[in-house]
C-alpha positions as CSV (number, residue, x, y, z in Angstrom):
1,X,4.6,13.5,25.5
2,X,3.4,12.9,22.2
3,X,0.1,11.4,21.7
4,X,-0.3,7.7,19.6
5,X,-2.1,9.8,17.0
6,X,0.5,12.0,16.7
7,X,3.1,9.7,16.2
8,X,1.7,7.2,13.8
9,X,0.6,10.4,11.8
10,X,4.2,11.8,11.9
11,X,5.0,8.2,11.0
12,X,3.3,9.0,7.2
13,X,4.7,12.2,6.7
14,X,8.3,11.1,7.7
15,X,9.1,9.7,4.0
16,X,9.2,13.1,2.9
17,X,10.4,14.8,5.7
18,X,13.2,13.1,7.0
19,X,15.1,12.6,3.6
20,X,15.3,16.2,3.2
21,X,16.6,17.1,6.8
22,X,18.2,14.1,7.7
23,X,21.4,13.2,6.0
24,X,23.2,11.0,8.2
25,X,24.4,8.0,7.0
26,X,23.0,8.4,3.4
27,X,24.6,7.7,0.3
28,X,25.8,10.2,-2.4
29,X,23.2,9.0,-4.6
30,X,20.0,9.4,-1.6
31,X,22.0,12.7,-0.9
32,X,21.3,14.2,-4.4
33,X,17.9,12.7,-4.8
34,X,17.1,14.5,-1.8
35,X,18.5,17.5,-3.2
36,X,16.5,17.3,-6.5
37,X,13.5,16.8,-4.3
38,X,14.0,20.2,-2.2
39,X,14.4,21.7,-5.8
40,X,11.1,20.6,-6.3
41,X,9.4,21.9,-3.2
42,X,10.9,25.0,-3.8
43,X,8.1,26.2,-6.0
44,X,5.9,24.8,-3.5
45,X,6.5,27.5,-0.5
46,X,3.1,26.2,1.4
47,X,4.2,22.1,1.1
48,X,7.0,23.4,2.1
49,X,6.5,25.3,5.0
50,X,4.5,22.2,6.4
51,X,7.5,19.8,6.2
52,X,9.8,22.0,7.9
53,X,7.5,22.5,10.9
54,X,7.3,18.5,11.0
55,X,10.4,17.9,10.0
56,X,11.4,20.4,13.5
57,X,8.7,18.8,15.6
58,X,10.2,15.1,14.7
59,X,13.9,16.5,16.1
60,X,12.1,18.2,18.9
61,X,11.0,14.5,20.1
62,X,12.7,12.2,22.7
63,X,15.8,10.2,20.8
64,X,13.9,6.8,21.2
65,X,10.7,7.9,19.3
66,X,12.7,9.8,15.9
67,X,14.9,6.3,16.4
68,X,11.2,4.4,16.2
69,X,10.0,6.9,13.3
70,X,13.3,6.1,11.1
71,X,13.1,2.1,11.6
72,X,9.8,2.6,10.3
73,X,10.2,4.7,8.1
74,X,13.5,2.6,6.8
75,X,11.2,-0.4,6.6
76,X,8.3,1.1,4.4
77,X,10.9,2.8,1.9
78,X,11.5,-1.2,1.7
79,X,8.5,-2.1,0.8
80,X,6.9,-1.6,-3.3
81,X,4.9,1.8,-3.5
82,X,1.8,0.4,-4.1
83,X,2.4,-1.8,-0.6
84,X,3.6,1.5,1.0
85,X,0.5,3.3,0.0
86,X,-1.8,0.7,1.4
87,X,-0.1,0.6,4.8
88,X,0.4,4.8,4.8
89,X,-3.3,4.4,4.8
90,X,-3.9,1.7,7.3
91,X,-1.8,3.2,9.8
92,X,-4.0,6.8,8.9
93,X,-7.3,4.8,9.8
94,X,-5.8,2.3,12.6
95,X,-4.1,6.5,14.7
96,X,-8.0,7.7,13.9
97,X,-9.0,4.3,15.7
98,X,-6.4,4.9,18.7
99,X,-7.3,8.0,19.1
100,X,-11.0,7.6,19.7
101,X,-10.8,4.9,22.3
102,X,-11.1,5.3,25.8
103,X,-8.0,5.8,28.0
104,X,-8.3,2.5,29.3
105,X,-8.4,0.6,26.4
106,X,-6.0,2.5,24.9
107,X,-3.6,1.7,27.7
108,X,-4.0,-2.0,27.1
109,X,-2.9,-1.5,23.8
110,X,0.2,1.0,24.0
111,X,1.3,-1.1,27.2
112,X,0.8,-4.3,25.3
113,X,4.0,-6.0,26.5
114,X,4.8,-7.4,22.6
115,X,3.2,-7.2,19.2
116,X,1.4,-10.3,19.5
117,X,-0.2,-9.2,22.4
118,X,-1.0,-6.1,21.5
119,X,-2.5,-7.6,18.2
120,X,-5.2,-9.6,20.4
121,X,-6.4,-6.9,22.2
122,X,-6.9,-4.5,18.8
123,X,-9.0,-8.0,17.7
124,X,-11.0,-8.5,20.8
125,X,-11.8,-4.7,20.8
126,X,-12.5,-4.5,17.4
127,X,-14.9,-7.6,18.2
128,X,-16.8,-5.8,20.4
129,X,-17.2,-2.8,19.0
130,X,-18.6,-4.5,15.7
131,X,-20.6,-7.0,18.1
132,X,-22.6,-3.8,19.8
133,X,-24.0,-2.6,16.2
134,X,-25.4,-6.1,15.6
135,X,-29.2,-7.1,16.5
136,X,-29.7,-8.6,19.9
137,X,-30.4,-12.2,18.7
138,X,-27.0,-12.1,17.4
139,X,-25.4,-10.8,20.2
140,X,-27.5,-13.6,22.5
141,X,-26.2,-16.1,20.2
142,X,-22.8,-15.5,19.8
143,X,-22.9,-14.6,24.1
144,X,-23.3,-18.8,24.4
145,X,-20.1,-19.5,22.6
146,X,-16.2,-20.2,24.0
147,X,-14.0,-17.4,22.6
148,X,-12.4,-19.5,20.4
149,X,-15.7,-20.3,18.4
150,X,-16.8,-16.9,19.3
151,X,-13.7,-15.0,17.5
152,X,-14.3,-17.7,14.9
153,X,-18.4,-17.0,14.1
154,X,-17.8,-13.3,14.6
155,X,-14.9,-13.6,11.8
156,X,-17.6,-15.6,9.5
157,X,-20.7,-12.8,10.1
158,X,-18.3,-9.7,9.2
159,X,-17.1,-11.4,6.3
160,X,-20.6,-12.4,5.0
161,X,-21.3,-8.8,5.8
162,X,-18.4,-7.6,3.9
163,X,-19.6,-9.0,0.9
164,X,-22.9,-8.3,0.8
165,X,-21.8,-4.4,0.9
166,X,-19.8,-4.9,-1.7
167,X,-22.6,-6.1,-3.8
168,X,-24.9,-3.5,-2.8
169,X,-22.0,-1.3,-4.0
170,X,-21.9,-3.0,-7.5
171,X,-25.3,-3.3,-7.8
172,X,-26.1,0.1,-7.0
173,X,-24.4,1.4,-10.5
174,X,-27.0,-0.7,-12.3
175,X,-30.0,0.4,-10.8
176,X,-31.2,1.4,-14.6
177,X,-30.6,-1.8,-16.2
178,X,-32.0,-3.8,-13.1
179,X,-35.0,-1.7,-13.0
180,X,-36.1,-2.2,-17.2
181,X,-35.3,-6.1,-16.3
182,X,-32.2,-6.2,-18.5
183,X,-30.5,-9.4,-18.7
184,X,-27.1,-9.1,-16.3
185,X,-23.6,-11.5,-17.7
186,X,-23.0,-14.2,-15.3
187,X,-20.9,-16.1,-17.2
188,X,-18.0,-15.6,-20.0
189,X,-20.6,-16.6,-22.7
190,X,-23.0,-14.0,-22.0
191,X,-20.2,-11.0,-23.1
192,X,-19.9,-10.7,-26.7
193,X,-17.2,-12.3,-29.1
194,X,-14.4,-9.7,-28.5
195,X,-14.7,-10.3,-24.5
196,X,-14.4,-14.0,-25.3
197,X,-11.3,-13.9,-27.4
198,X,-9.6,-11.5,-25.5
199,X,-9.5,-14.3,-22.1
200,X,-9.3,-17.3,-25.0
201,X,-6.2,-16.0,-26.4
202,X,-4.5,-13.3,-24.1
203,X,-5.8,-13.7,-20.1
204,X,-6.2,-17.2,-19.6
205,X,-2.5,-18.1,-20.4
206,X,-1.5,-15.9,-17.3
207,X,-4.3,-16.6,-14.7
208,X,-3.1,-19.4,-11.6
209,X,-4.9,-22.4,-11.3
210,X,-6.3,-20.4,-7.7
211,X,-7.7,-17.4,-10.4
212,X,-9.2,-19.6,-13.0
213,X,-10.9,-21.9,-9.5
214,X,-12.4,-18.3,-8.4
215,X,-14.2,-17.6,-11.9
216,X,-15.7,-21.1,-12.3
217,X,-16.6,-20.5,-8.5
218,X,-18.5,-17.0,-9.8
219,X,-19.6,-18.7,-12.7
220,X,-23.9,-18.6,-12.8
221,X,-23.7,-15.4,-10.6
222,X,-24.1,-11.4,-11.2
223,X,-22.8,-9.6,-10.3
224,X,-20.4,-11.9,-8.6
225,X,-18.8,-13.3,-12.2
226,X,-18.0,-10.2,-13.9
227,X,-16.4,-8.6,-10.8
228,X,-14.1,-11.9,-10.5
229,X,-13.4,-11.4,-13.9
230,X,-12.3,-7.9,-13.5
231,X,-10.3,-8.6,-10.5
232,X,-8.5,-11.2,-11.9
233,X,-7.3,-9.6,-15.5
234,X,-6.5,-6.1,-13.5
235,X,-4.1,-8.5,-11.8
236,X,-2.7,-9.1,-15.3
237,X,-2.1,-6.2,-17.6
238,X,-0.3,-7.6,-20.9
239,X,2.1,-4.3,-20.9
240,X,4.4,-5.4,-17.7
241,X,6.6,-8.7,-17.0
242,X,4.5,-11.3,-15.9
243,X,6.0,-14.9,-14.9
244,X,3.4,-16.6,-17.2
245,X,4.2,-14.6,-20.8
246,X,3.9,-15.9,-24.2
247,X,7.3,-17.3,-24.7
248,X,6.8,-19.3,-28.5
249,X,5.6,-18.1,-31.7
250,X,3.0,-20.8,-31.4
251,X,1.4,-19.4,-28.8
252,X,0.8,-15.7,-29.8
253,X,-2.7,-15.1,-30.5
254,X,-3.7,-14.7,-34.1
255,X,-3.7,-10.9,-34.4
256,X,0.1,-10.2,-32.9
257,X,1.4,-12.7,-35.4
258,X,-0.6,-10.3,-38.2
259,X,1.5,-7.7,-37.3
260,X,4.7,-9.3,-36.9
261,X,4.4,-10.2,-40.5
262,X,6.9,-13.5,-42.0
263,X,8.0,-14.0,-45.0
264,X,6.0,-16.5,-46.6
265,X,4.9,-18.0,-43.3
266,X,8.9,-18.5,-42.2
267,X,10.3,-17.5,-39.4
268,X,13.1,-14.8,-38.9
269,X,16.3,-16.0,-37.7
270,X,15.8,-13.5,-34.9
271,X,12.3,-15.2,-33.9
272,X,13.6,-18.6,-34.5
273,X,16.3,-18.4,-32.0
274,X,14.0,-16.6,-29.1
275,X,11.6,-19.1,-29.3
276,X,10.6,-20.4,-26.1
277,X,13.3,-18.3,-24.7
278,X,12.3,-15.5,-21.9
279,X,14.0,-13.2,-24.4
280,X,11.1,-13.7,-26.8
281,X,8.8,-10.9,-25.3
282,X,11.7,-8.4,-26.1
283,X,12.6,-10.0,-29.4
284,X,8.8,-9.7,-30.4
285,X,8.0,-6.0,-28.8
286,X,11.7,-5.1,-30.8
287,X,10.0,-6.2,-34.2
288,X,7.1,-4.2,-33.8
289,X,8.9,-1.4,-32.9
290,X,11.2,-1.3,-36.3
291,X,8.1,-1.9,-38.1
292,X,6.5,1.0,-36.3
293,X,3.5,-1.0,-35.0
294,X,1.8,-1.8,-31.8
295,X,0.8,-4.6,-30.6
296,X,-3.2,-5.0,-29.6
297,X,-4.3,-4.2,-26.1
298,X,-1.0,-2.5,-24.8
299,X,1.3,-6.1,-25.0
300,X,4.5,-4.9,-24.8
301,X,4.5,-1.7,-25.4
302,X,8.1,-0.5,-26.3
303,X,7.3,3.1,-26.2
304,X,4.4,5.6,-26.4
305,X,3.4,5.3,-29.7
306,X,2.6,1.7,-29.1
307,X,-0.1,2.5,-26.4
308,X,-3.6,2.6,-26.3
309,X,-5.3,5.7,-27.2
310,X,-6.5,5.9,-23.7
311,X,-3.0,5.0,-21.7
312,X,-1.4,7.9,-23.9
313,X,-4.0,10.1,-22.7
314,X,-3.4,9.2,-19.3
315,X,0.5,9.7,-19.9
316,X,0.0,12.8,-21.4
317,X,-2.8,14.5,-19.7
318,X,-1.9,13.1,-16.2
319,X,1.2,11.6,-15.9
320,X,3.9,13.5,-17.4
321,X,2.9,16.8,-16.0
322,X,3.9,15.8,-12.6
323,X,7.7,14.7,-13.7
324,X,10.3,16.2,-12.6
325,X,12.7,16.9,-15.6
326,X,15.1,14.0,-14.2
327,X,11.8,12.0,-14.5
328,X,11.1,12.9,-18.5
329,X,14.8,12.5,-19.5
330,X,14.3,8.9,-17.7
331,X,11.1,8.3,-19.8
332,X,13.2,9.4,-23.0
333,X,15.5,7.0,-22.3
334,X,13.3,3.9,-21.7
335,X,13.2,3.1,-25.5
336,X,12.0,-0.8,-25.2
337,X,10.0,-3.2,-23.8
338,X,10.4,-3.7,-20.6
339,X,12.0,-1.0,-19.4
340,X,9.4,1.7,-21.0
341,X,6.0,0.0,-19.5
342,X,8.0,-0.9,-15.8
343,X,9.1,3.1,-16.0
344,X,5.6,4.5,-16.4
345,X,4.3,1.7,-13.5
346,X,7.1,3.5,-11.5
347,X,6.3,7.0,-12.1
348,X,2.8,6.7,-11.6
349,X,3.4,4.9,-8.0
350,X,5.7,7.7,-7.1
351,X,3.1,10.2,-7.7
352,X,0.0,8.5,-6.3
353,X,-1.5,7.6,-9.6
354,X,-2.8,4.1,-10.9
355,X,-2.1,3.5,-14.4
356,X,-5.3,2.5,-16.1
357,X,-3.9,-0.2,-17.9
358,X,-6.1,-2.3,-20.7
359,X,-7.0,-5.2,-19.2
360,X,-10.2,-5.9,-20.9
361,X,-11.6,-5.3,-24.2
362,X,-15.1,-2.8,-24.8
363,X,-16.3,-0.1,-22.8
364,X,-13.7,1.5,-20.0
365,X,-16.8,3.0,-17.8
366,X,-19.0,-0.9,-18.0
367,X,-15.7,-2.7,-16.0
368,X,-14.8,0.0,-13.7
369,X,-18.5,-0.2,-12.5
370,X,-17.4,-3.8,-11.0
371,X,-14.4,-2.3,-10.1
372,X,-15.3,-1.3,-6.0
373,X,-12.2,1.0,-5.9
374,X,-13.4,3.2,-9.7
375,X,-10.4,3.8,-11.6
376,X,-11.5,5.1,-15.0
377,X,-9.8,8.3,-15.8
378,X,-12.4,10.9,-16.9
């Protein structure tokens, strides 16, 4: 019988493998993107190899488990890739857990009699592991309570823990300036002017009432503040569709109205009747692009040219030499805002990359050190 490792693990690599072996009741269209992805593999005789082998083991297994693998696996192709990478990976971690338990807790949880069950007893085990690393007093104190307060002051003390890693971890990357007594920015006044108009004018228009009530929370604290800040504006890259966009002239910030030049301070005909449309983003990006501009910090990018510097970089050095030709002749054919900036977003999820998208103004390598998952593209 197949062990819980091995079935959660076969569970990842199933995306790949069962599209290229398993053609039941798919479409002509998933039949020829399978296709075009054994095309690709076939320069790839080793990755390959390994997904055959898998791909035989999963229809050596009893029916009920492959029909438990493809309901999964039918539920995660559901699911945004950046959601499907983040549970590909949780399930990684939670078959190293399984695996590592005792038989007898690991029986209570594989003969769990339904998921919520099954979910209180990966909790309570959890609980007690984390409980057994803790100092005595702790584990004295929290021995008086009900399990109800217990699950509820254990909950508190690993989140309090959490956090102070994480500021370890931020902290860490400023050992220099900490150690010659340099003053650190705990508020938006302490960055300089460009920081300061860039949230003015082009991040504070987007952020939720919930974002804007987390930075005033940060506010007085390093390096709690500038990691808020960097969290919330990652959360926001001008480039992509957002549900709060500039939708009037009015509102554009001083420099995009520079180079979307009027004729003696009238309006176009074109702009006039997009105003406080949802087509005005388009209408706007469309403008620049006949005039051959860009517009500053990657809003609305309608092609390549009108990226950063560094996000062309990254599309050329990283991105494009991964596509498959049907992949460039899509990118060719993305020729406006938003189809060109929600193509790249696509790509780069389909080949495990995270597009380094301006979200801040100044130095890349000073905000990805508040970043705890580093991005910057070296």
């Amino acid at each position: 019988m197949i062990s819980s490792k091995q079935f959660l693990i076969l569970a990842l690599w199933l995306c790949t493998a069962l599209p290229a072996f398993a053609q039941t009741g798919s479409t002509a269209d998933e039949r020829e993107d399978n296709r075009r992805k054994l095309e690709r593999l076939k320069d790839q005789p080793e990755e390959l190899a390994r997904i055959r082998k898998k791909a035989l083991f999963f229809l050596s297994l009893p029916e009920d488990q492959r029909a438990r693998l493809v309901e999964l696996d039918q539920k995660l192709q559901k699911e945004p890739m950046s959601s499907r990478k983040r549970l590909e990976r949780a399930m990684g971690r939670y078959a190293a857990w399984l695996e590592n338990l005792d038989p007898d807790q690991r029986r209570l949880i594989t003969d769990a009699k339904d998921t919520k069950t099954r979910l209180e007893i990966i909790k309570k085990i959890r609980a007690e592991q984390w409980l057994k690393t803790q100092p005595s007093g702790v584990q004295q104190e929290l021995a008086k309570l009900h399990d109800g307060k217990r699950a509820e002051k254990i909950r508190g003390l690993q989140n309090q823990e959490r956090k102070k890693k994480n500021l370890w971890i931020i902290s860490s990357r400023f050992w220099d300036e900490l150690s010659k007594g340099r003053s650190m920015p705990a508020r938006l006044s302490d960055f300089d002017g460009e920081v300061t108009s860039f949230f003015n004018e082009y991040l504070s228009p987007r952020l939720s009432p919930k974002e804007k009530a987390l930075l005033k929370e940060a506010e007085g604290s390093w390096p709690q503040f500038p990691m808020t800040l960097v969290a919330v504006a990652d959360r926001h890259p001008l480039a992509l569709p957002a549900e709060k966009m500039f939708r009037r002239w009015d509102e554009l910030p001083a420099e995009v109205k520079k180079r979307i030049p009027t004729k003696k301070g009238n309006l176009s005909k074109t702009i006039k009747l997009a105003d406080g449309t949802p087509k005005f983003p388009h209408v706007i990006s469309e403008l620049a692009r006949r005039r051959k501009v860009s517009l500053p910090h990657d809003l609305w990018p309608y092609g390549y040219e009108a990226l950063s510097p560094p996000m062309r970089k990254f599309v050329k050095d990283k991105l494009t030499p991964l596509l498959a030709a049907d992949e460039k002749l899509a990118m060719t054919q993305a020729t406006s805002w938003p189809d060109y900036p929600v193509t790249l977003q696509k790509f780069a999820e389909n080949h495990d990359l995270e597009i380094p998208w301006h979200t801040l103004p100044g130095n890349p390598e000073i905000w990805d050190k508040y970043r705890l998952k580093q991005r910057l593209i070296k």
